[in-house]
Structure formats: structure tokens, C-alpha cells
N, C-alpha and C positions, 0 to 999 in steps of 0.2 A: 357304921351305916351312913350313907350320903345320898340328897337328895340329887336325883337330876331330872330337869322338866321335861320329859319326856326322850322322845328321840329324834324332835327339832323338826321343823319346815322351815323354808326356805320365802320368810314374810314377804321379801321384795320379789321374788317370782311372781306371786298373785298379787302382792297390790299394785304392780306398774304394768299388767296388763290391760292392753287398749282394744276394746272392743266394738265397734260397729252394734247397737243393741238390736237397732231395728230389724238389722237383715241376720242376727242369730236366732230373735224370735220369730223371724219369715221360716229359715232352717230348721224348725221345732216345732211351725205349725202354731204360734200364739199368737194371739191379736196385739194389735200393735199395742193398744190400751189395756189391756188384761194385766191385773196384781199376778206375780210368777212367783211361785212355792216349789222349792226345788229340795229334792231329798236325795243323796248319793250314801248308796250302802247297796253288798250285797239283800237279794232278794230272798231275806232268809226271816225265820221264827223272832230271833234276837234283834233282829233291824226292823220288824214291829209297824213295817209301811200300810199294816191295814188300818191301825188308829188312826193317822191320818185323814187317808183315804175317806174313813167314815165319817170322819168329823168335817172333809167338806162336802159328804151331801148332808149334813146338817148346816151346815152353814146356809145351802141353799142358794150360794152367790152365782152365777153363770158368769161373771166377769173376772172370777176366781179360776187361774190353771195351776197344775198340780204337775211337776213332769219329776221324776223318780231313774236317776242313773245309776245303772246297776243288771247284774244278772244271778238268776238261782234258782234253785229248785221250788219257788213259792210263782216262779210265773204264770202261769197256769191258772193257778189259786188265784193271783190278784187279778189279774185279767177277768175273770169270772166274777169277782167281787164287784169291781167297777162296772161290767156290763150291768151286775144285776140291782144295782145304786142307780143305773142310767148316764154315767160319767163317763162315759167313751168319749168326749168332744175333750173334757176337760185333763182328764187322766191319763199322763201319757207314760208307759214305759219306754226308756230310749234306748235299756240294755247298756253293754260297756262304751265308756266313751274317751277319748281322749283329750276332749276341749271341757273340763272340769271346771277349767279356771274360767274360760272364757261366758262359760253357758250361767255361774256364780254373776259375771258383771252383768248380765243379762236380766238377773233376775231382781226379786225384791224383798224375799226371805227364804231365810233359811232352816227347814225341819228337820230333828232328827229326834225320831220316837224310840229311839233303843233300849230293849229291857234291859241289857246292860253295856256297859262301855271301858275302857282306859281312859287313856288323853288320845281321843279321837284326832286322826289327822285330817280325815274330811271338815267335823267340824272346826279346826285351826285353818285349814284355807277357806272354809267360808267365812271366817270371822276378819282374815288376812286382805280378803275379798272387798271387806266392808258390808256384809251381811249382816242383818239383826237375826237373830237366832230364836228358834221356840221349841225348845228340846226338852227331852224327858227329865226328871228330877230324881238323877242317880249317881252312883261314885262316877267320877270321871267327868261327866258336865259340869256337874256342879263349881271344880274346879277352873271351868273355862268361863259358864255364863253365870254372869250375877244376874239376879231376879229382880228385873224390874231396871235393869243400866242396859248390859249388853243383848237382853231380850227376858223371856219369861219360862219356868220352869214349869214342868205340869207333870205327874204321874204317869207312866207310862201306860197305862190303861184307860186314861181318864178322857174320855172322846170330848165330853163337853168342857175341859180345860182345855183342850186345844182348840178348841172352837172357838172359845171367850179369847184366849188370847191374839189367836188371826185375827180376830175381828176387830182388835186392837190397833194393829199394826196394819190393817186395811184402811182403816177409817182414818190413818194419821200418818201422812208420808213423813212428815219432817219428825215424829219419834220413831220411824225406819232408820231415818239419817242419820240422827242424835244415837244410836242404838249402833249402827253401824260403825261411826267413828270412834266409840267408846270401846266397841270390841279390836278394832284396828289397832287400837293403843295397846289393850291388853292382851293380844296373842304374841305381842314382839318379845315378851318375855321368855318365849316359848322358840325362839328363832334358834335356826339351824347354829350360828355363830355364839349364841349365850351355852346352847349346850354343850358347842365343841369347846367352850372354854371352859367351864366346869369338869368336863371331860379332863383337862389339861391339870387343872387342877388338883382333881382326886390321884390320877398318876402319875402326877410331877412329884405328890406328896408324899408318895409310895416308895420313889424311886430315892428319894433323898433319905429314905431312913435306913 
């Protein structure tokens, strides 16, 4: 049995992306000044974007957006959810997108409420991104964010832990940054190039017996 950390991204792709923030938050529809909560995952049961969703009309912040890339058979559902929260300014589905990377530099955290998970590859390019992260407290996160370094872990049900910890990372841009850089460091371990060499190694080891 051998371990390999996953099945690797590509760390320098997303973090030497340069982005213009002002005019991708024009492109999206955010205010220039608006904290941006971004969540990429199918729109499905298992990716769990209603906790969120709830937990920021509790928060109650209007200076707080919410934008969610991704598409599935729950759109409908959330869409109705947000209207009936009163969140239509703030809640935005963008459906599938291609600037993932770009729309991460843009933003100021990173959520992902999944009832369950692997070694998520969205959450490794938001962390690649230099996103703080506030993800559910399951197999597969747990391995990526430390609680309380690279962001905060919460239950995947637990609306008012998600609430407590946005509220966190709103009120304190420089531990977004401190949080951001700290996961920068730690997803490299997870780089496309660490696992093609382990790769090499498990069947270089193979071959020579």
C-alpha cells in the first residue's frame, strides 16, 4: 500500500494568475467594496450550498456576496431558496464557468459546505489561489485545512458555525491574508509535480524487482 496526495494540481497555474479584480467584480455584478464568498461545486445534495446560502441571511450583512459556480439539478431549488431568504442582490448562481481561477483572485474567501468530499481539487486551487477557506469538517477537508491556520472547519449542517466563522474573516482582512498565505504553502505539497514523482517512484520500485 502507498500513499499518493491526491491526483495533483497544477499550484503555479493559479497562483501566478493576474487578474484585474475590479472589472471581474464589474463582470459578476459585485460592488466594488463587497467581502466575495465564492463556492465552486456541482449544484447537487452533497455540495450542501443551502448551508451556506442560510447562514448568510443570518449573518444579515448586505455588504456580504455570495456567488456559487457550478450547475445541477438543485437550481431551481436554490434559486427559490434565495428568493425566499430575500437574497437575490446578493446570491448569485453563475452556472459553469471557465475563469475559476480568475473569479478565486477576485474574491475574499473561500466556502465549501460538502457533506462529503476526497482531496477536493476546487478546494486546492482556492487554497493555490491564496484563499482562506471555511469548509465543512469532514474526511478529505480536514486534510487540506487546518482549523484555525488555513481557515475554520464547521459541520456540515451547522448554519450558525458558518456564520460565526464568516463573521470572522469579515471583520479581519489581514487574518484572510495570514490564512491565505498559510494555505499557499500548504496545498504545494499536493502539486501536480510532487505526485508525478511519487508516481515515479512507486513504479520505478516495481519495475526494478
Amino acid at each position: 500500500v502507498e500513499y499518493v496526495p491526491g491526483v495533483g494540481i497544477d499550484t503555479k497555474k493559479f497562483s501566478e494568475v493576474v487578474v484585474d479584480k475590479l472589472a471581474k467584480r464589474r463582470e459578476l455584478s459585485i460592488p466594488e467594496g463587497a467581502f466575495l464568498v465564492l463556492s465552486v461545486g456541482e449544484l447537487n445534495k452533497n455540495k450542501n450550498h443551502e448551508t451556506v446560502i442560510k447562514a448568510l441571511a443570518k449573518l444579515n450583512n448586505p455588504n456580504v456576496y455570495y456567488v456559487i459556480c457550478g450547475q445541477g439539478v438543485l437550481d431551481e431549488q436554490l434559486q427559490g431558496l434565495i428568493k425566499e431568504l430575500g437574497l437575490e442582490e446578493q446570491v448569485k448562481l453563475m452556472g459553469f464557468r471557465r475563469d475559476i481561477a480568475e473569479i478565486c483572485k477576485a474574491s475574499d474567501v473561500f466556502v465549501f459546505p460538502s457533506s462529503s468530499e476526497g482531496l477536493s481539487v476546487a478546494l486546492m486551487e482556492a487554497m493555490a489561489c491564496g484563499l482562506p477557506a471555511v469548509c465543512s469538517k469532514i474526511r478529505g477537508n480536514v486534510y487540506l485545512i487546518e482549523d484555525n491556520k488555513g481557515g475554520y472547519l464547521a459541520k456540515p449542517d451547522d448554519v450558525d458555525g458558518f456564520v460565526k466563522d464568516l463573521n470572522k474573516l469579515i471583520k479581519n482582512k489581514e487574518l484572510c491574508k495570514d490564512f491565505g498565505k498559510s494555505n499557499i504553502d500548504i496545498v504545494k505539497k499536493y502539486d501536480l509535480d510532487v505526485v508525478i514523482e511519487k508516481m515515479k517512484d512507486i513504479y520505478g520500485g516495481f519495475s526494478n524487482e
